[in-house]
N, CA, C and O of each residue as an XYZ file, in Angstrom:
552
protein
N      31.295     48.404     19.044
C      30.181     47.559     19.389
C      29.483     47.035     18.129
O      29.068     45.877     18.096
N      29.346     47.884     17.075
C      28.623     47.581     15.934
C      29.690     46.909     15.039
O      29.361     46.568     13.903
N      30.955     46.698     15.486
C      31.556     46.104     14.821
C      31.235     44.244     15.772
O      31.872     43.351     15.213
N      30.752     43.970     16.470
C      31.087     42.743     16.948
C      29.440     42.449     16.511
O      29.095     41.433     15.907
N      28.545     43.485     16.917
C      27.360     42.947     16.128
C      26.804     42.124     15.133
O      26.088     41.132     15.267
N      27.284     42.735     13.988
C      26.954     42.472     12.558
C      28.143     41.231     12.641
O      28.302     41.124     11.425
N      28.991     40.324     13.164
C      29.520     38.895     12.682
C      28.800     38.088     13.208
O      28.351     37.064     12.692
N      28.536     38.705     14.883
C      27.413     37.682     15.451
C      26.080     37.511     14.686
O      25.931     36.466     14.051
N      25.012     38.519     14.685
C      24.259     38.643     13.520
C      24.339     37.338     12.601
O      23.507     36.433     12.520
N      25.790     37.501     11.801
C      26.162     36.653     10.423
C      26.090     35.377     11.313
O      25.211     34.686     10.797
N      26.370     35.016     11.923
C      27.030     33.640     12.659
C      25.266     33.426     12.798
O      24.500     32.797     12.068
N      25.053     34.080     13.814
C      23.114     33.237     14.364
C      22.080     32.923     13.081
O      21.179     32.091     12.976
N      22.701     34.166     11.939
C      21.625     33.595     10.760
C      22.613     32.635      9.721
O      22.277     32.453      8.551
N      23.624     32.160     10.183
C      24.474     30.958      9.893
C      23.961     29.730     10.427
O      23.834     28.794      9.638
N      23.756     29.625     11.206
C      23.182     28.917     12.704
C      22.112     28.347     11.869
O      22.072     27.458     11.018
N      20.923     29.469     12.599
C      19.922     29.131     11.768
C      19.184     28.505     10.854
O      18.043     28.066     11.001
N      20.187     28.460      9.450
C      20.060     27.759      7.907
C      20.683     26.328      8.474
O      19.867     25.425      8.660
N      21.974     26.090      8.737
C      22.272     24.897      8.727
C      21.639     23.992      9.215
O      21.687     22.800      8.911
N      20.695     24.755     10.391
C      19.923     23.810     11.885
C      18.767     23.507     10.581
O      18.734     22.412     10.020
N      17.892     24.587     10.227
C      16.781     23.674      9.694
C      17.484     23.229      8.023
O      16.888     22.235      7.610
N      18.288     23.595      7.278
C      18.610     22.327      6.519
C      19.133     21.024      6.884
O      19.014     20.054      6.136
N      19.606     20.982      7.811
C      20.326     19.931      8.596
C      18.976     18.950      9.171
O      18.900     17.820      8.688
N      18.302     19.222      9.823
C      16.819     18.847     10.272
C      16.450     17.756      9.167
O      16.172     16.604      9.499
N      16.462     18.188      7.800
C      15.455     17.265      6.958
C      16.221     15.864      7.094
O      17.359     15.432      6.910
N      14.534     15.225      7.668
C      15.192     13.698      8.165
C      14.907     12.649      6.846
O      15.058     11.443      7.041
N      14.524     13.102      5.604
C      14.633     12.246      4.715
C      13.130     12.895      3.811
O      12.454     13.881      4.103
N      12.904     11.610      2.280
C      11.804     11.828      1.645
C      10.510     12.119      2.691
O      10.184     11.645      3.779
N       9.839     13.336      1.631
C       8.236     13.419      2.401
C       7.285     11.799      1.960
O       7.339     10.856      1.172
N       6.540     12.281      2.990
C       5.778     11.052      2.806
C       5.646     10.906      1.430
O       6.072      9.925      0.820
N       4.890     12.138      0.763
C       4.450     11.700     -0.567
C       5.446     11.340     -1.420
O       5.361     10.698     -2.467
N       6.514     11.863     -0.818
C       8.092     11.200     -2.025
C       8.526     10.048     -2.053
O       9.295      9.593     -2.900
N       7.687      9.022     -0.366
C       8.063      7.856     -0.379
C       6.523      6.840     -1.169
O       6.459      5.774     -1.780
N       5.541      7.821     -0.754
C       4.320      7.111     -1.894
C       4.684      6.895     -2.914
O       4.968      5.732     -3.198
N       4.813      7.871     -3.814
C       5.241      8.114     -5.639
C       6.310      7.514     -5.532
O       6.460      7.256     -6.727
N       7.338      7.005     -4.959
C       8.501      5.904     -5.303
C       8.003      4.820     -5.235
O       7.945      4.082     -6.219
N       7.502      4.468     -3.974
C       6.671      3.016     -3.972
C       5.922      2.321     -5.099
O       6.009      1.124     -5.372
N       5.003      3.437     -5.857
C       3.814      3.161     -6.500
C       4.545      2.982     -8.094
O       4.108      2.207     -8.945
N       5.643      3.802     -8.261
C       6.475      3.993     -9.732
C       7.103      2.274     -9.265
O       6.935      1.436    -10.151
N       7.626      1.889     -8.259
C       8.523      0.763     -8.045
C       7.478      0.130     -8.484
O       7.675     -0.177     -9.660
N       6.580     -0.175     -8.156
C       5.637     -1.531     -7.939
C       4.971     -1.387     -9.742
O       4.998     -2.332    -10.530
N       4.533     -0.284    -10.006
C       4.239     -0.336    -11.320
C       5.265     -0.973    -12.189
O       4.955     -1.903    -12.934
N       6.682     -0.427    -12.110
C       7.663     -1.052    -12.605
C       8.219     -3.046    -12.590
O       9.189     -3.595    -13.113
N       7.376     -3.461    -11.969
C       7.363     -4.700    -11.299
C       8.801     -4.810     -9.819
O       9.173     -5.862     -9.301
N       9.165     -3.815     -9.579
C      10.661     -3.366     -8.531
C       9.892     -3.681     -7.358
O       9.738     -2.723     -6.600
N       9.247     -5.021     -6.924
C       8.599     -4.944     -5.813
C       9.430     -4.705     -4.039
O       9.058     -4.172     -2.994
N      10.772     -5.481     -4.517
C      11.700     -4.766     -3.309
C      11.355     -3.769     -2.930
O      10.736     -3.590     -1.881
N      11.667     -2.993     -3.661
C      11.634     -1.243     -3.785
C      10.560     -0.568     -2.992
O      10.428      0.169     -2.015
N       9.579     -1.441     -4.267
C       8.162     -0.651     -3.573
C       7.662     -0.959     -2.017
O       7.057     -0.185     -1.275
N       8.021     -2.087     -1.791
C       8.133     -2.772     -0.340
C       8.809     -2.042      1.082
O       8.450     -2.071      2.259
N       9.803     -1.470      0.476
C      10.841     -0.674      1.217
C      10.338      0.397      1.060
O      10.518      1.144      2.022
N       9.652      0.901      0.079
C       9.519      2.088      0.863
C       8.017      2.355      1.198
O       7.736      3.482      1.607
N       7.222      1.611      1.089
C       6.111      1.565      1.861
C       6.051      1.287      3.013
O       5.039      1.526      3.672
N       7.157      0.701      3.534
C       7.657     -0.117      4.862
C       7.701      1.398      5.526
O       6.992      1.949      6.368
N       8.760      1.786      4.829
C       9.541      3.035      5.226
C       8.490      4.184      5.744
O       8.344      4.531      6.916
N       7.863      4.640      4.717
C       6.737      5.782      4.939
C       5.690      5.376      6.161
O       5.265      6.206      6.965
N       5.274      3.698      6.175
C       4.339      3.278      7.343
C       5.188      3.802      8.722
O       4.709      4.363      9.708
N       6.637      3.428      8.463
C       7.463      3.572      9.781
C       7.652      4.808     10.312
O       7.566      5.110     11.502
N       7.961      5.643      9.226
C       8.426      7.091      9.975
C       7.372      8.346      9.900
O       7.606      9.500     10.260
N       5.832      7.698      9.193
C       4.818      8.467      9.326
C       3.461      7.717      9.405
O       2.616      7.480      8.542
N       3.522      7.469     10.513
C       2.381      6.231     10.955
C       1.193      6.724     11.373
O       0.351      5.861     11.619
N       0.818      8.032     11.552
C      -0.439      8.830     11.316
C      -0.808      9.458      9.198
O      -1.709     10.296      9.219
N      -0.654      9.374      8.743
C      -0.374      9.303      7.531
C      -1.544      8.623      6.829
O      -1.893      7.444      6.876
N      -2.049      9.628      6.184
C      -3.296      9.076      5.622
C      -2.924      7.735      4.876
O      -3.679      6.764      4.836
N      -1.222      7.811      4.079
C      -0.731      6.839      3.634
C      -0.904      5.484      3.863
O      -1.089      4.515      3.126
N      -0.800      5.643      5.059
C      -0.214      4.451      6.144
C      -1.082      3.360      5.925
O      -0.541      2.296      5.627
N      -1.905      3.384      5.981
C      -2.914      1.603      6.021
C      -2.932      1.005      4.518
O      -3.301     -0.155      4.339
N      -2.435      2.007      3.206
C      -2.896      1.524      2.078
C      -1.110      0.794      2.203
O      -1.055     -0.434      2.271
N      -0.560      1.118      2.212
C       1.630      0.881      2.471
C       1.093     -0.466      3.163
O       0.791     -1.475      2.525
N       1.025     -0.351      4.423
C       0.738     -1.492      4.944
C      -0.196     -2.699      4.533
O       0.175     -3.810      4.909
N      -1.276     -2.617      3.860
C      -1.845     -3.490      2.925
C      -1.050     -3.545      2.013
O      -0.311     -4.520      2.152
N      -0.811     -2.887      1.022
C      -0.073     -2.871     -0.437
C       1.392     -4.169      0.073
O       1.647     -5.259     -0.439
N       2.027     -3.508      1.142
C       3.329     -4.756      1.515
C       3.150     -5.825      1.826
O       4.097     -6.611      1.854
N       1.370     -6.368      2.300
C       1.329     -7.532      2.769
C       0.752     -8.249      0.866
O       0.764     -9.408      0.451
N       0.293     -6.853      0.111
C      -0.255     -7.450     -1.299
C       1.234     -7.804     -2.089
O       1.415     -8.710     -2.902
N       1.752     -7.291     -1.834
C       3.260     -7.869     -2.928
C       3.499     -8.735     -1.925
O       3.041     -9.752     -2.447
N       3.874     -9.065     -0.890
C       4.666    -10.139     -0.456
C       4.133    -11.016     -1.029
O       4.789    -11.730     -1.787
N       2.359    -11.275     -0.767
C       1.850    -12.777     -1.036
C       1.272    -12.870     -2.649
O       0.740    -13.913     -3.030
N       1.404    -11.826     -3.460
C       1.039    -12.258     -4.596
C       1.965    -11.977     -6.075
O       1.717    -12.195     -7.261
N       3.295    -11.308     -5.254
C       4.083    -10.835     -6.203
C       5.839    -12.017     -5.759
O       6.598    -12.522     -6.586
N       5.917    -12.075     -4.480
C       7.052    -12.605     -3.868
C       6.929    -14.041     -3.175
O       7.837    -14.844     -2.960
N       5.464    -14.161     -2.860
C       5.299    -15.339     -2.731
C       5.519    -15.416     -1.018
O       5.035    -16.443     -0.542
N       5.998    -14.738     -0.283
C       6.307    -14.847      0.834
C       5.281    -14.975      1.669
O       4.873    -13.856      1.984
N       4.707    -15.793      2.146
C       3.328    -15.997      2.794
C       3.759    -15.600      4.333
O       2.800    -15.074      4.898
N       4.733    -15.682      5.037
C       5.212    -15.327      6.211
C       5.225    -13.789      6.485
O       4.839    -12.959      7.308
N       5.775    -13.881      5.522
C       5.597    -12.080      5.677
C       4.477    -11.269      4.881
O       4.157    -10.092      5.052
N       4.091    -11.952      4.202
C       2.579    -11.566      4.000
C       1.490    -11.770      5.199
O       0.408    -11.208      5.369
N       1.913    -12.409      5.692
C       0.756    -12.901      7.205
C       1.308    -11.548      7.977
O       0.503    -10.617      7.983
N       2.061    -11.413      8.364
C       2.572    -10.385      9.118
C       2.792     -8.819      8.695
O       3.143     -7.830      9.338
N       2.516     -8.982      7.650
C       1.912     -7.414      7.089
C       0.301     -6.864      6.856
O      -0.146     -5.717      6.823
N      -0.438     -8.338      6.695
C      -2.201     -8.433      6.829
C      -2.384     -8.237      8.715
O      -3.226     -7.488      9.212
N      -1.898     -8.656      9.118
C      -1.541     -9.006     10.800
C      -1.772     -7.995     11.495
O      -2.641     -7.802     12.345
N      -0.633     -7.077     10.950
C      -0.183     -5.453     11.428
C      -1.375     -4.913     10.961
O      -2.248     -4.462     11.702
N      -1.434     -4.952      9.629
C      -2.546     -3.938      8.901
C      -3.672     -3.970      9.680
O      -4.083     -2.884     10.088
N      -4.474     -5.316     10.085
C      -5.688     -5.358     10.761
C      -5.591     -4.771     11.824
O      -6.606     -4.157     12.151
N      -4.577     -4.712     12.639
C      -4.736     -4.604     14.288
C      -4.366     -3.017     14.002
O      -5.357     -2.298     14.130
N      -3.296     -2.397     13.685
C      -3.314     -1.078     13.086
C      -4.483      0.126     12.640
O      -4.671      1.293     12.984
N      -5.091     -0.732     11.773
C      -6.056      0.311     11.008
C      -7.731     -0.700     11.145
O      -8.480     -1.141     10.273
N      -7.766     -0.735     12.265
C      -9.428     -1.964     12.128
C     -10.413     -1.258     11.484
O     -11.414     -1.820     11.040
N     -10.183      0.162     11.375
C     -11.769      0.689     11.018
C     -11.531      0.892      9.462
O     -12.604      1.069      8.885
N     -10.409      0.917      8.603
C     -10.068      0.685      7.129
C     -10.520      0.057      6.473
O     -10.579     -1.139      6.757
N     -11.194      0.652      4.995
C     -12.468     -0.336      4.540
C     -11.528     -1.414      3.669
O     -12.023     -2.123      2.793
N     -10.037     -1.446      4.041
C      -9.193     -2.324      3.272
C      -9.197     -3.806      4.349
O      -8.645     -4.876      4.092
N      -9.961     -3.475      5.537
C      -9.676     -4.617      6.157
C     -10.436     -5.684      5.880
O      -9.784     -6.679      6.198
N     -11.831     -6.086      5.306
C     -12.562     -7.169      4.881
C     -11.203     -7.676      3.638
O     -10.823     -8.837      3.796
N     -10.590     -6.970      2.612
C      -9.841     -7.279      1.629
C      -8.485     -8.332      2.329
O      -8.110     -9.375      1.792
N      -7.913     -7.765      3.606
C      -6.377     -8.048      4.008
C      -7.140     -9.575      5.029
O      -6.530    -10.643      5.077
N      -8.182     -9.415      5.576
C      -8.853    -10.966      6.093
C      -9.069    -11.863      5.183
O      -8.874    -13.023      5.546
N      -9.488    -11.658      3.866
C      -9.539    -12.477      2.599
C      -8.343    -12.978      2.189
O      -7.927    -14.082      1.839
N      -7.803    -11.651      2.351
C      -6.048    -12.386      1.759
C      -6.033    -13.358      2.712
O      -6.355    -14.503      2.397
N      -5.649    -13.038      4.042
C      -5.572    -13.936      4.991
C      -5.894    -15.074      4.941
O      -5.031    -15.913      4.682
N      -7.178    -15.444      5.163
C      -7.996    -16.557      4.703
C      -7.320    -17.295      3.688
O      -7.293    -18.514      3.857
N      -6.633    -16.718      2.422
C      -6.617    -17.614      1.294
C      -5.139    -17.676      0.773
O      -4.890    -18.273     -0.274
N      -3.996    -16.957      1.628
C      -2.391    -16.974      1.845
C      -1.706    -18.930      1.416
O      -1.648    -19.961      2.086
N      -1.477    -18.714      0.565
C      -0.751    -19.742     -0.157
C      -1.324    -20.456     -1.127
O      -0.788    -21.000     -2.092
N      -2.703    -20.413     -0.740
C      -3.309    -21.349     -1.851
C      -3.405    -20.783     -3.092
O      -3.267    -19.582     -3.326
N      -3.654    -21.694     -3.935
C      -3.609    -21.713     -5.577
C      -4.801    -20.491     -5.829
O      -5.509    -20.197     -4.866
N      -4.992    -19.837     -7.048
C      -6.073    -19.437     -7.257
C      -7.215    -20.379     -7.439
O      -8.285    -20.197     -6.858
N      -7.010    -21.329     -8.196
C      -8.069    -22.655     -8.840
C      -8.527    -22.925     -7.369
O      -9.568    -22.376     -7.009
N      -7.868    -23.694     -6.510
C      -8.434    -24.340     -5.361
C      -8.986    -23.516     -4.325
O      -9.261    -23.930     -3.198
N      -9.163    -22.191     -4.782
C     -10.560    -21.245     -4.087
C     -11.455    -21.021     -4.171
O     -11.864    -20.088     -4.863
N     -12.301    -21.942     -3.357
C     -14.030    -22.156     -4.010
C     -14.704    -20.821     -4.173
O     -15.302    -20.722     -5.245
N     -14.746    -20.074     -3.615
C     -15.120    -18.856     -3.732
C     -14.871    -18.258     -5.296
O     -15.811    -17.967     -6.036
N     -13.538    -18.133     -5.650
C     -13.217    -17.833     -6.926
C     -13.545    -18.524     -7.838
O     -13.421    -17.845     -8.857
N     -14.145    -20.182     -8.239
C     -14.190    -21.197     -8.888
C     -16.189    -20.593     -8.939
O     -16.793    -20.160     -9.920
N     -16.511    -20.720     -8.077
C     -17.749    -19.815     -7.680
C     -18.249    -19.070     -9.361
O     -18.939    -19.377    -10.334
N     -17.268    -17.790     -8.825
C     -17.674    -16.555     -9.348
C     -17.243    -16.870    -11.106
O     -17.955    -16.589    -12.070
N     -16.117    -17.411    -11.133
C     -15.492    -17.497    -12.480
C     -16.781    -18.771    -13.250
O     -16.996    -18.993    -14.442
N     -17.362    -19.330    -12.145
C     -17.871    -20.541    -13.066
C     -19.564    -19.403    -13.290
O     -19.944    -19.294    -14.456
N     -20.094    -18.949    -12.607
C     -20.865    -17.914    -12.481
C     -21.042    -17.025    -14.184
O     -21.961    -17.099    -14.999
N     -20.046    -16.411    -14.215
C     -19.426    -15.741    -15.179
C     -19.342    -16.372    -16.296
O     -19.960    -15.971    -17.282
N     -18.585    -17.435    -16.326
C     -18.716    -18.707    -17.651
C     -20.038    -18.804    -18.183
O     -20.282    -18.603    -19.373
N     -21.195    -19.214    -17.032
C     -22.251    -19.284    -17.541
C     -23.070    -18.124    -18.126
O     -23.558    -18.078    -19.255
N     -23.117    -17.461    -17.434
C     -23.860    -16.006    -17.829
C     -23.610    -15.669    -19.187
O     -24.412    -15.257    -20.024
N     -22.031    -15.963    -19.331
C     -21.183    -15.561    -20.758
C     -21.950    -16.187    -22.058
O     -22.359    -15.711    -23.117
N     -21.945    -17.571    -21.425
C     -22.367    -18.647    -22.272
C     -24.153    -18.382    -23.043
O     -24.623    -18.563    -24.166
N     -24.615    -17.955    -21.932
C     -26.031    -18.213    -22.295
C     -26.045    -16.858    -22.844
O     -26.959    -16.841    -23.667
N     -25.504    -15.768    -22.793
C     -25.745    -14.854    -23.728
C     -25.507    -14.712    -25.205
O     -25.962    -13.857    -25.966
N     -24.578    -15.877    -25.498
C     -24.127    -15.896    -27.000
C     -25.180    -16.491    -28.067
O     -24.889    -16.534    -29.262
């Protein structure tokens, strides 16, 4: 009897290891943050895109989650130029996370998705603002 024991034994704590190594369904969140953030520092905005995509997707309670989802709609429209999919990553982000103090920021983007920096009165505003202040202090 104690001979059939101890293989079964071996076999269930065989079992066991493979089931939860087998389980890991990929990077932890934070392994897909710190790739993202090294990509995007690196100018690798693909990268960082993908895997902010990634981490929003497969951990969407994630304290992560609303900055990924802003950050992808911030490279599309100011690194890639993609205003389509920048609309649709500000889009998500708002309706997603409304109470995120990133959302006055991703409506601005919104608001101002394709246009030039120069031809934003708002910015022409502040920069001419600044000019002066500069000026009269010298």
């Amino acid at each position: 009897m104690r001979r059939v024991l101890i293989p079964l034994a071996v076999l269930g704590l065989l079992f066991a290891v493979v089931s939860v190594v087998g389980c890991k369904s990929g990077p932890t969140e934070q392994e897909l943050f710190e790739k993202a953030t090294k990509a995007q520092e690196q100018s690798d905005f693909a990268t960082a895109i993908k895997s902010y995509e990634e981490l929003a997707q497969k951990y969407p309670k994630s304290s992560y989650a609303p900055k990924c989802q802003f950050m992808t709609g911030y490279l599309y429209a100011n690194h890639l130029k993609d205003v389509d999919k920048a609309k649709a990553a500000y889009q998500g982000f708002i309706k997603n996370f409304p109470e995120d103090n990133l959302v006055k920021d991703a409506q601005w983007e919104l608001d101002h998705l394709g246009k030039d920096v120069n031809d934003i009165d708002e910015l022409n505003k502040l920069i001419g603002s600044a000019d002066t202040t500069a000026k009269a202090q010298h």
